[in-house]
KEPAKE-399025 format. One record per residue (C-alpha): x, y, z; chain; residue in one letter. Coordinates in steps of 0.25 Angstrom, whole numbers, padded with zeros to 4 digits, always signed. Layout:
BEGIN
+-------+-------+-------+--------+---------+
:     x :     y :     z : cadena : residuo :
+-------+-------+-------+--------+---------+
:     X :     Y :     Z :      A :       a :
...
+-------+-------+-------+--------+---------+
! end
This chain:
BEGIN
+-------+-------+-------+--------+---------+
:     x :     y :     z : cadena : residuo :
+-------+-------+-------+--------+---------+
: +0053 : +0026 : -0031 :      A :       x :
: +0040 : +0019 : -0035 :      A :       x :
: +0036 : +0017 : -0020 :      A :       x :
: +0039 : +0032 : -0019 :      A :       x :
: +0030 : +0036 : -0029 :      A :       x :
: +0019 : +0028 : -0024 :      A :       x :
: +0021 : +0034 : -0011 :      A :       x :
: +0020 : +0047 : -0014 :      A :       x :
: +0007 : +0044 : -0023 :      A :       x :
: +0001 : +0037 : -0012 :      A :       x :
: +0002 : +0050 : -0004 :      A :       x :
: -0003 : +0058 : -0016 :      A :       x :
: -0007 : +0050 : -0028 :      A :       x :
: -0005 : +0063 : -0039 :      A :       x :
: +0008 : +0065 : -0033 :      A :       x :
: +0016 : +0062 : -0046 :      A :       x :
: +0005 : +0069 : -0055 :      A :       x :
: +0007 : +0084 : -0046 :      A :       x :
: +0024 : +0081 : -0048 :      A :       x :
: +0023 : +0078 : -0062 :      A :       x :
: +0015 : +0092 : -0064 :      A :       x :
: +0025 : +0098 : -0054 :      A :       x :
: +0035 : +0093 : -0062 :      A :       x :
: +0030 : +0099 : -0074 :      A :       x :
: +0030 : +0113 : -0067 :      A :       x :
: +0045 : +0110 : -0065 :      A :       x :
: +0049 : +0107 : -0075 :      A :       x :
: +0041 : +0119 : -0083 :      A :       x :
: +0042 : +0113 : -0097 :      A :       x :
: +0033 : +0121 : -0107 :      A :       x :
: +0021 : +0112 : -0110 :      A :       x :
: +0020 : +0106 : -0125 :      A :       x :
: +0008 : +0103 : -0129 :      A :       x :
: +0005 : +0090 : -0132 :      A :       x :
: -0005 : +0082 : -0140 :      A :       x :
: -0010 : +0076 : -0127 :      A :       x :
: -0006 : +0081 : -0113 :      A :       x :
: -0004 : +0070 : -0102 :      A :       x :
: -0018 : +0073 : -0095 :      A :       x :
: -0026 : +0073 : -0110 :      A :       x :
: -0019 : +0058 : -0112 :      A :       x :
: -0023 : +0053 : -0096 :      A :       x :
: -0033 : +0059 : -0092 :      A :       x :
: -0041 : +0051 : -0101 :      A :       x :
: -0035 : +0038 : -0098 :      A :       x :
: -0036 : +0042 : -0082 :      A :       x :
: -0053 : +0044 : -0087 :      A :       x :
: -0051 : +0030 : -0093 :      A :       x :
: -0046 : +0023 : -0081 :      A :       x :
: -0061 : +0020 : -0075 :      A :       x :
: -0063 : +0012 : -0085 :      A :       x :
: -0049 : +0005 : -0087 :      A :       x :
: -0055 : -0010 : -0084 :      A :       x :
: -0038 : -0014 : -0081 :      A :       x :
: -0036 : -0001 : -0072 :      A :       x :
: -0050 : -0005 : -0066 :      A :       x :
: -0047 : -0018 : -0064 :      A :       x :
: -0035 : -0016 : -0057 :      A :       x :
: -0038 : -0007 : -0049 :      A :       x :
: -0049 : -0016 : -0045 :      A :       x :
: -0041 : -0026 : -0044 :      A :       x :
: -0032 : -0018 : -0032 :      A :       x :
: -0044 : -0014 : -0024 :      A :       x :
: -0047 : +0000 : -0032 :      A :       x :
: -0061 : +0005 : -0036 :      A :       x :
: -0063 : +0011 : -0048 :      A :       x :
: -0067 : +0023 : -0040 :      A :       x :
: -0054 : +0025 : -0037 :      A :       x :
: -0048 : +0022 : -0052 :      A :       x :
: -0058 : +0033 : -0056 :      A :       x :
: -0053 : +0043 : -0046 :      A :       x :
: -0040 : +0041 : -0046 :      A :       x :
: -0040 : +0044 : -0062 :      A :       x :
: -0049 : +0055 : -0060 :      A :       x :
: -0039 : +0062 : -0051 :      A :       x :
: -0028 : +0060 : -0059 :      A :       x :
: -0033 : +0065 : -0073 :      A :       x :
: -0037 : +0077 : -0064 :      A :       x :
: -0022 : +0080 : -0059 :      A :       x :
: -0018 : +0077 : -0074 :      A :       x :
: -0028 : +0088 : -0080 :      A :       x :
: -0024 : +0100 : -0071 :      A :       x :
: -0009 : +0098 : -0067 :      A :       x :
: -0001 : +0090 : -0081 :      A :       x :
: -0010 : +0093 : -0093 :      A :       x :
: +0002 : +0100 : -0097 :      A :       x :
: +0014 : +0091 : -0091 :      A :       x :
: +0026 : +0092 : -0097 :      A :       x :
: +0028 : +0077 : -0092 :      A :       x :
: +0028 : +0064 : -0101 :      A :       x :
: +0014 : +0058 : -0104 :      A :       x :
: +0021 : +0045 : -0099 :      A :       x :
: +0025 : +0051 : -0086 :      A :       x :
: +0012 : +0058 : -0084 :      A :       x :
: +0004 : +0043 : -0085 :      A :       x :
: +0012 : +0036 : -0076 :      A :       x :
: +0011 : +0047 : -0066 :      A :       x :
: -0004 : +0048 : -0069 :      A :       x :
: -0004 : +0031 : -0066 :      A :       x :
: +0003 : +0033 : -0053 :      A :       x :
: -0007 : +0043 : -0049 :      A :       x :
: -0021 : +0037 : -0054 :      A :       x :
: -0015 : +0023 : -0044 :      A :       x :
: -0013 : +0031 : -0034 :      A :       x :
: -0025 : +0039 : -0033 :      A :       x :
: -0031 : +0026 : -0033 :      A :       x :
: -0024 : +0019 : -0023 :      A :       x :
: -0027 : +0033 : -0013 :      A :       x :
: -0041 : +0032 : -0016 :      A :       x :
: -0042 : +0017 : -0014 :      A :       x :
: -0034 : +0021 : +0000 :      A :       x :
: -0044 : +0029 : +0004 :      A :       x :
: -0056 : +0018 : +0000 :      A :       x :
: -0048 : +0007 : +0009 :      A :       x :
: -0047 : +0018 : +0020 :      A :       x :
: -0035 : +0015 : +0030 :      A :       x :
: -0031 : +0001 : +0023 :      A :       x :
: -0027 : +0009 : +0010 :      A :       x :
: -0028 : +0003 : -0004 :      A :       x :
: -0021 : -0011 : -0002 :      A :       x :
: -0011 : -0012 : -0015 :      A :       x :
: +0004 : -0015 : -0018 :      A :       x :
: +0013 : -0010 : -0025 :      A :       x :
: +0010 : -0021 : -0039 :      A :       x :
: -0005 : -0016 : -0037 :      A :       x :
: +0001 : -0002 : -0039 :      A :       x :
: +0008 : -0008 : -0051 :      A :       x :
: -0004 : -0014 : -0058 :      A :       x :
: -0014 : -0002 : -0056 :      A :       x :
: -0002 : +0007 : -0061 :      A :       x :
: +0000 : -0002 : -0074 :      A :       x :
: -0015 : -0002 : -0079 :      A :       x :
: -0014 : +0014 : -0075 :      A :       x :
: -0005 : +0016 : -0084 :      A :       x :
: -0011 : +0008 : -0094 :      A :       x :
: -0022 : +0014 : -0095 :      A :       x :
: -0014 : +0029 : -0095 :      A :       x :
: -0007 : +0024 : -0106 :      A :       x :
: +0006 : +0023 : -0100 :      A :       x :
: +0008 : +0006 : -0100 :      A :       x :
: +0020 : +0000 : -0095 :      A :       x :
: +0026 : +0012 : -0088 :      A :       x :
: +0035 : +0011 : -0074 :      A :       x :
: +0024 : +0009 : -0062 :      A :       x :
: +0025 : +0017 : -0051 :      A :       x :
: +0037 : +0025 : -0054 :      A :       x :
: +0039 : +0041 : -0058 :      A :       x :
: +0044 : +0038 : -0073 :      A :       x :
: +0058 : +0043 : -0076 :      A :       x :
: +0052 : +0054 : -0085 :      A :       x :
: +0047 : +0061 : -0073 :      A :       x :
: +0058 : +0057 : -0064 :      A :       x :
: +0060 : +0072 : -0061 :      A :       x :
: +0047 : +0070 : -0051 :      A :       x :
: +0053 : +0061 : -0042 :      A :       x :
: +0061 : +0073 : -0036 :      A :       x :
: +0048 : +0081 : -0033 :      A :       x :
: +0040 : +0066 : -0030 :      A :       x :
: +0050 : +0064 : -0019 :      A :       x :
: +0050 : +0078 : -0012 :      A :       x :
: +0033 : +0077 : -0014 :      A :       x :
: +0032 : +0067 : -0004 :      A :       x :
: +0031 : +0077 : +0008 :      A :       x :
: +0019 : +0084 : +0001 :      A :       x :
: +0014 : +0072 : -0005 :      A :       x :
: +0010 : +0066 : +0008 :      A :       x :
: +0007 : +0079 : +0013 :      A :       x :
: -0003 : +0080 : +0002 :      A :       x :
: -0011 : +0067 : +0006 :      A :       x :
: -0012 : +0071 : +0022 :      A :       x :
: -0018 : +0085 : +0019 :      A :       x :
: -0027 : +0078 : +0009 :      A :       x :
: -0031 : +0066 : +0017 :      A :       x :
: -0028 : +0069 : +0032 :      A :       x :
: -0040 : +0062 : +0036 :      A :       x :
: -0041 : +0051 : +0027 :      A :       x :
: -0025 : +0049 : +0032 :      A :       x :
: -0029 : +0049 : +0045 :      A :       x :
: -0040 : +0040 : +0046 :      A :       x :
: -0031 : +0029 : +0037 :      A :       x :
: -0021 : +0030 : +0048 :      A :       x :
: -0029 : +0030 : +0060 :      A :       x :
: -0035 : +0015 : +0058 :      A :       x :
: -0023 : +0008 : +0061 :      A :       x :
: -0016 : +0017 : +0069 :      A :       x :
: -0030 : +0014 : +0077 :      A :       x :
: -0030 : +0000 : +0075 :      A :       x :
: -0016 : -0002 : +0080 :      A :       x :
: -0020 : +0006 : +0093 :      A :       x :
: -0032 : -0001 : +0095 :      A :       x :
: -0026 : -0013 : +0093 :      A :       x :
: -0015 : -0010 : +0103 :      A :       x :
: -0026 : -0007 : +0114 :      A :       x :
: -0039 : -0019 : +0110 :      A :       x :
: -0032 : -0028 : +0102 :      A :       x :
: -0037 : -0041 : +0110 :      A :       x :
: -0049 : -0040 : +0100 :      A :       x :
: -0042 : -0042 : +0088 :      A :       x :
: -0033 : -0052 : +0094 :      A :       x :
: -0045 : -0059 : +0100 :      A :       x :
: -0051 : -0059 : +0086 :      A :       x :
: -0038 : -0066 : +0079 :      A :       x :
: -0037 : -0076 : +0089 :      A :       x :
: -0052 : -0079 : +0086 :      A :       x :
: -0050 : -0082 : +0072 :      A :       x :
: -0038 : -0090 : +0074 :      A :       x :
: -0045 : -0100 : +0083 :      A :       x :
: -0058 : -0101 : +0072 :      A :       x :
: -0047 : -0102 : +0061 :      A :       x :
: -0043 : -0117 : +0056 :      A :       x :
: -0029 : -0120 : +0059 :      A :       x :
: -0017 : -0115 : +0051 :      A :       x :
: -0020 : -0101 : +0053 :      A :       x :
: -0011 : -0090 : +0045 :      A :       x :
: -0013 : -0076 : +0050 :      A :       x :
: -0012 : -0065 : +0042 :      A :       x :
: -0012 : -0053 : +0047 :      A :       x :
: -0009 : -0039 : +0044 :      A :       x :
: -0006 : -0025 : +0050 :      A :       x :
: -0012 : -0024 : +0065 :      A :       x :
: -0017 : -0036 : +0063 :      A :       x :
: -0004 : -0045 : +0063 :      A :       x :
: -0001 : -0038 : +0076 :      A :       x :
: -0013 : -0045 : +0082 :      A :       x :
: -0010 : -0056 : +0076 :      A :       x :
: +0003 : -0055 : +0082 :      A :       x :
: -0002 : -0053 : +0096 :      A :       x :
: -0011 : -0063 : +0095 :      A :       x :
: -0004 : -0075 : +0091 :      A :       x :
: +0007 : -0070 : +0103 :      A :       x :
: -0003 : -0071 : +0114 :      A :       x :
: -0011 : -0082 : +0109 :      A :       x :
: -0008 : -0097 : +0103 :      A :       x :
: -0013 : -0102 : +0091 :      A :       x :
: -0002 : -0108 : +0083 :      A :       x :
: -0012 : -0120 : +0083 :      A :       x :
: -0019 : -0110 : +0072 :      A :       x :
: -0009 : -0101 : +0068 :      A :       x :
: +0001 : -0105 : +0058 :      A :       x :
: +0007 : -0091 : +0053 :      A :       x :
: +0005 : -0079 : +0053 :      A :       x :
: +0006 : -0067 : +0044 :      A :       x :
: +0008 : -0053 : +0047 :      A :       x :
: +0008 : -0044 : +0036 :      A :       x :
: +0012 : -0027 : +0041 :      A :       x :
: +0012 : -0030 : +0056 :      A :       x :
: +0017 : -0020 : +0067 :      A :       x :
: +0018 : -0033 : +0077 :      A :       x :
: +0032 : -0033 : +0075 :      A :       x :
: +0034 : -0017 : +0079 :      A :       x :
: +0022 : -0020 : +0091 :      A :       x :
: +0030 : -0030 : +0097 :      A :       x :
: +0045 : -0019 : +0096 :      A :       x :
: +0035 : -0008 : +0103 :      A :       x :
: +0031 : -0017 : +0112 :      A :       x :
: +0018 : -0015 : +0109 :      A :       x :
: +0013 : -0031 : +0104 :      A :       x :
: +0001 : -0035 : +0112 :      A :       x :
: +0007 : -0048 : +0112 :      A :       x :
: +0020 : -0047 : +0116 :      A :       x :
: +0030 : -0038 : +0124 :      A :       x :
: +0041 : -0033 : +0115 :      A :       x :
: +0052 : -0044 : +0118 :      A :       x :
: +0043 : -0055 : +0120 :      A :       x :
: +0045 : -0067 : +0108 :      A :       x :
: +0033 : -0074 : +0101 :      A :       x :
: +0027 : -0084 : +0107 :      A :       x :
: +0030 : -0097 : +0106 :      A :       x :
: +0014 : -0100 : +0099 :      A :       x :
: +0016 : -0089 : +0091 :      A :       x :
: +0014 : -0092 : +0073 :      A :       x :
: +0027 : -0097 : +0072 :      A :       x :
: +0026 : -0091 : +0057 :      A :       x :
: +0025 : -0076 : +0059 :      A :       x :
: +0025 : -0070 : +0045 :      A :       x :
: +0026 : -0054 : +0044 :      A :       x :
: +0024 : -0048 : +0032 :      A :       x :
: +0029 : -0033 : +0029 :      A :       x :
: +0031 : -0022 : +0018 :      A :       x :
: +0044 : -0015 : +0022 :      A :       x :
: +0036 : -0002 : +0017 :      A :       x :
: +0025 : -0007 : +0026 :      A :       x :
: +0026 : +0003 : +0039 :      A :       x :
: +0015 : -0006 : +0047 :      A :       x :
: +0024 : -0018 : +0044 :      A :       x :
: +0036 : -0022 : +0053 :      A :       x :
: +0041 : -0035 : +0052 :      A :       x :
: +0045 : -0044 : +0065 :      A :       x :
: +0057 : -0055 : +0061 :      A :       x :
: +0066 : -0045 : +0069 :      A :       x :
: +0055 : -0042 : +0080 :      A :       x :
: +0049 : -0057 : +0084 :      A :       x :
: +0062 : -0063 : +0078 :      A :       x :
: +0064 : -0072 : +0062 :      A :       x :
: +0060 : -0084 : +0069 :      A :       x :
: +0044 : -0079 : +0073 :      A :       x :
: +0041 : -0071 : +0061 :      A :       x :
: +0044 : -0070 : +0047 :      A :       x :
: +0044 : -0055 : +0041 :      A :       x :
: +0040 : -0055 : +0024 :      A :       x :
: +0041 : -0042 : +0017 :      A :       x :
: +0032 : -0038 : +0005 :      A :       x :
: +0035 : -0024 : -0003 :      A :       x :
: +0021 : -0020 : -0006 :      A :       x :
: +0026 : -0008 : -0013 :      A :       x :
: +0017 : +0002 : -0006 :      A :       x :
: +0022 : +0012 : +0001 :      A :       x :
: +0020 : +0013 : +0020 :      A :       x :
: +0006 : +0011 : +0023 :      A :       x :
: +0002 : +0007 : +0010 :      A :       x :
: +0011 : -0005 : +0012 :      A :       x :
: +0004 : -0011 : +0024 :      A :       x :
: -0010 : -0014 : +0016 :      A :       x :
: -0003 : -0019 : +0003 :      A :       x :
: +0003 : -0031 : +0007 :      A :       x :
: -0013 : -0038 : +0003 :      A :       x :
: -0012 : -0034 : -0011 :      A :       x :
: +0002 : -0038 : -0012 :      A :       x :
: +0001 : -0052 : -0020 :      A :       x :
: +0017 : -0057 : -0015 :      A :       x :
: +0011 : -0055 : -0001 :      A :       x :
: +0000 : -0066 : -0005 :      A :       x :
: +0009 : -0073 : -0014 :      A :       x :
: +0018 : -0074 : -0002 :      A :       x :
: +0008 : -0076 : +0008 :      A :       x :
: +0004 : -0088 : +0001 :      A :       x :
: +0016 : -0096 : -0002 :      A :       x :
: +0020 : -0093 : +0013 :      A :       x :
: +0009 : -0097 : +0020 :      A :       x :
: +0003 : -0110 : +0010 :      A :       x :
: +0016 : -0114 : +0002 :      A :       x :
: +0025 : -0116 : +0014 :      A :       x :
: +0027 : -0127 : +0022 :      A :       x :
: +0015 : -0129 : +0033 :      A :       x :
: +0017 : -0136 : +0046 :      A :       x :
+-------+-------+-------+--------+---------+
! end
């Protein structure tokens, strides 16, 4: 449910804020006045958040501007004033939905600074910026990333919202969508038709590198990697190498490898440590073990815990991806 959530407010980050007030129009409570209304407590807490030095440094911390803090807060009190000054809803419920939203405003706007890349953070970075959110709501201590059980009754609505959810992000950022999705589809193609240039460019910096060499490489580029070190030798450098989301193994099923016909084995001069790391949720990654065979390379998962595209950027703020990389390249056994 929680990467559910954070799907849907991926696509629309006041998703939860718009069912809660449609939930309120449901359920069509009479509304008892209160000595304070849900907005009258947050919106000032949300005004306060610019000058949070925890929220702040968090938020710095994972690669947001406090631009972005600002604006995000902005838009949320906004959405609080006009559509649940008068919710019928826990004040509870309505902080920790306002949380989620104020993170994920963020995290688009940070999107769109990063362009096609996206915001690079996991699912603990999530956690952290939730946690001093929530704080400084006045809602400590409350379940991250998940719809409470008070207002359980959204997840009905939350789940069949997903079509116009997504819908609402295309019509409102066509373009913007567009051009995200055009770099790599364009870097994948041009690649496919000029990639001696990049390959000549690797093989350049292998030769200038001091021996051992571990080459790390992610996306597109460990399919060059991949080309490269089956077309050329330089195991006299090379001692590992590192694929993190790779298509290679799926190139090399559609016969479409530069390197190497659909059938063909590795080399003999090929790394004979071939690591390739992957998020299941990652759509970019594909792992190889069943493709090359478990004896040329070694596929490692990671659950990032972000959601399809969002997956194959965050493996380089997840810390059990260094942790791991780490211990597996300095603390094992060397030749």
């Amino acid at each position: 449910m929680r990467l559910a959530s954070w799907t849907l407010l991926d696509a629309d980050p006041f998703a939860e804020l718009r069912l809660l007030a449609a939930e309120d129009d449901r359920r069509a409570e009479k509304y008892v006045p209160r000595d304070e209304a849900p907005a009258e407590d947050l919106c000032p807490r949300l005004d306060a958040l610019v000058s949070n030095s925890t929220v702040l440094e968090t938020a710095a911390e994972h690669g947001l501007l406090i631009d972005e803090v600002a604006a995000a807060a902005q838009d949320v009190s906004d959405i609080l004033a006009m559509t649940l000054r008068e919710t019928t809803s826990p004040l509870s419920t309505v902080r920790q939905v306002t949380a989620r939203a104020v993170v994920a405003a963020m995290l688009v706007s940070a999107d769109q600074r990063w362009d096609a890349a996206g915001a690079s953070v996991d699912g603990s970075a999530i956690d952290a910026l939730l946690e001093v959110v929530l704080s400084a709501l006045g809602e400590p201590g409350a379940a991250l990333g998940i719809v409470s059980d008070v207002t359980r009754p959204v997840w009905l609505p939350f789940w069949r919202s997903a079509e116009w959810t997504a819908s609402w992000r295309v019509r409102r950022r066509r373009s913007e969508l567009s051009r995200q999705a055009a770099p790599p589809i364009g870097d994948i193609l041009r690649y496919q038709t000029r990639g001696e240039g990049l390959r000549l460019h690797i093989s350049e910096v292998l030769k200038a590198a001091p021996a051992p060499v571990v080459v790390l490489a992610h996306s597109l580029g460990g399919v060059a990697c991949v080309d490269l070190l089956a077309t050329e030798d330089h195991r006299d450098k090379v001692k590992a190498l590192v694929t993190v989301g790779s298509q290679a193994p799926f190139l090399y099923e559609l016969d479409a490898l530069s390197s190497l016909s659909f059938g063909d084995a590795l080399p003999s001069f090929f790394p004979q440590r071939w690591i390739n790391v992957y998020d299941p949720r990652d759509p970019l990654a594909y792992v190889g073990a069943g493709v090359f065979g478990p004896d040329r390379v070694t596929d490692v998962a990671f659950n990032t815990r972000r959601p399809l595209l969002r997956a194959h950027s965050a493996y380089w703020d997840h810390a059990p991806f260094y942790k791991w990389l780490d211990k597996e390249l300095f603390d094992a056994p060397r030749d």
